[in-house]
N, C-alpha and C positions, 0 to 999 in steps of 0.2 A: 737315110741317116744324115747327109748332109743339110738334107731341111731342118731337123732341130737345133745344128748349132748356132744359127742368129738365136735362136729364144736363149739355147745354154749361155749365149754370150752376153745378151741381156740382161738376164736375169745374175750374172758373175757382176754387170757393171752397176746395177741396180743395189746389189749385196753390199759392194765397195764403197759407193758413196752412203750409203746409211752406215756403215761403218764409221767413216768421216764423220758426218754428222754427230753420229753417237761422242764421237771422241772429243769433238769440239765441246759439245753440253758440257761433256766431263769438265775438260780443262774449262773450261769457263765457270764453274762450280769450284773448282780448285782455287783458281783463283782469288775465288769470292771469301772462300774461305780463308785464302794466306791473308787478304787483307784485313780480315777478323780478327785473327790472330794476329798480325803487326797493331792493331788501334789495342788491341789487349795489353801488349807486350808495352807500349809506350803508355798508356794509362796505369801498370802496376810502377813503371820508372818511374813515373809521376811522383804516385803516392809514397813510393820509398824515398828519394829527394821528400820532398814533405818530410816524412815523418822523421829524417837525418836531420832534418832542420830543426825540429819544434823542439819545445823546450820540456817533452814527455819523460817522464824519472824511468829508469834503464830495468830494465826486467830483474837485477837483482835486488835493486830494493823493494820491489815489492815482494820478492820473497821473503828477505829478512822480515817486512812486517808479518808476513801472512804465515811467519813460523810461531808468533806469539799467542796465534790460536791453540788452545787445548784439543790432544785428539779428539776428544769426546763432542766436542763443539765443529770442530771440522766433520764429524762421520752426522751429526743432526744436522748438519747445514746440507753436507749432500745429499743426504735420507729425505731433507725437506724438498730441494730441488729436484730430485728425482721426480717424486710424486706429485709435485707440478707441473712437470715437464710432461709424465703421461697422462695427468688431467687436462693441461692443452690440448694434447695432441687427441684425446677421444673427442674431446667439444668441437676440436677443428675438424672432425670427422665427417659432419653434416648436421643438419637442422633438426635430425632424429634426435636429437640429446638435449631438447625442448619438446619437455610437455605439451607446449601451446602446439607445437606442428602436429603431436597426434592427436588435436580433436578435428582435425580435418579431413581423417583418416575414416572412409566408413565401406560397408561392403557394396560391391559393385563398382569401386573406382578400378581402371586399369594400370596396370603394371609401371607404365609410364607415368601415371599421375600421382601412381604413390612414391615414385623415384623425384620426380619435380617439388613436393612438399618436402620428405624427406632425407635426399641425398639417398647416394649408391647404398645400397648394403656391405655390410661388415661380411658376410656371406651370404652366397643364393646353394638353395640343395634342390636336384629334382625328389620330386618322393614316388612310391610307388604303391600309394595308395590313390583310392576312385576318386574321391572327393579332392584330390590337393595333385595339382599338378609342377609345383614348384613352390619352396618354403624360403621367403629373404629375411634372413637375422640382422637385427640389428644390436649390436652388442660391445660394452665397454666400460671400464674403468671409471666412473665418473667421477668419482672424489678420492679415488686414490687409495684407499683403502683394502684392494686387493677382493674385492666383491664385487665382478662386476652386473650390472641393470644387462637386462635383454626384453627387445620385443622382438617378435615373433608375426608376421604377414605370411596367411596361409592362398595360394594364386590358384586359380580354377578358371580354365577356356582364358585366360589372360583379365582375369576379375578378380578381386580379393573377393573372397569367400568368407573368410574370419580373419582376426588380427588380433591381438593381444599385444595393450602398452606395455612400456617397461613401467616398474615400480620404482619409479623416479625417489631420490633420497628426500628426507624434510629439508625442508628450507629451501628449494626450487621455485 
């Protein structure tokens, strides 16, 4: 019995300084981070000086103008910017939402190579039919209109099998 406690006792002092260790990394990360946030904190003081300075017209006038909009002009202005806002954000989606990327698109490219042409999918579904081992949708609002285009990448052994473009709008 007394033969094991050099190991027990090694093994306690071996525990303790990895402990150390660990703790050090910590705070040294800590660190890293409070000085992050201090260069944060002194760059927003910054810009608030600045902007106390400049000669920028005070938040309430520009309400008073932006009250001589008609409601019906203010709800088509946001109605318009809404639906730009989600026609950016499908385009910024990936390269899928160019036509030109799906003629590059043909059977036997793998899985990878159809992500590299045209960005992540919108969704991947396993399926549980023979022929299709996994289906990537690609799908989205393109013009805003509230219809949106989808293609469809059917994946077999990690090979597109078949693929269907979307039916991109006129004027693309």
């Amino acid at each position: 019995m007394f033969r094991k406690i050099p190991y027990v006792l090694c093994l306690a002092i071996y525990l303790a300084s990895f402990q150390s260790l660990h703790a050090e990394e910590k705070l040294d990360q800590v660190l890293v981070e409070l000085q992050a946030l201090r260069q944060q904190v002194a760059n927003l003081e910054e810009r608030i000086a600045n902007l106390e300075n400049s000669d920028v017209p005070p938040v309430a006038a520009l309400e008073s103008q932006s009250s001589d909009i008609k409601p019906q002009q203010r709800k088509n202005l946001f109605d318009s910017m809404r639906i730009e806002l989600k026609k950016a954000e499908v385009r910024a989606s990936g390269a899928w939402t160019s036509p030109s990327s799906w003629d590059s698109i043909s059977t036997g490219l793998t899985v990878d190579e159809v992500i590299d042409a045209l960005g992540e999918p919108t969704t991947r579904k396993f399926s549980v039919r023979r022929d299709t081992d996994e289906i990537l949708y690609y799908r989205g609002d393109l013009e805003g209109t509230g219809e949106p285009v989808e293609g469809e990448i059917r994946i077999y052994k990690d090979k597109v099998r078949r693929f269907t473009a979307p039916d991109f709008p006129e004027g693309d």
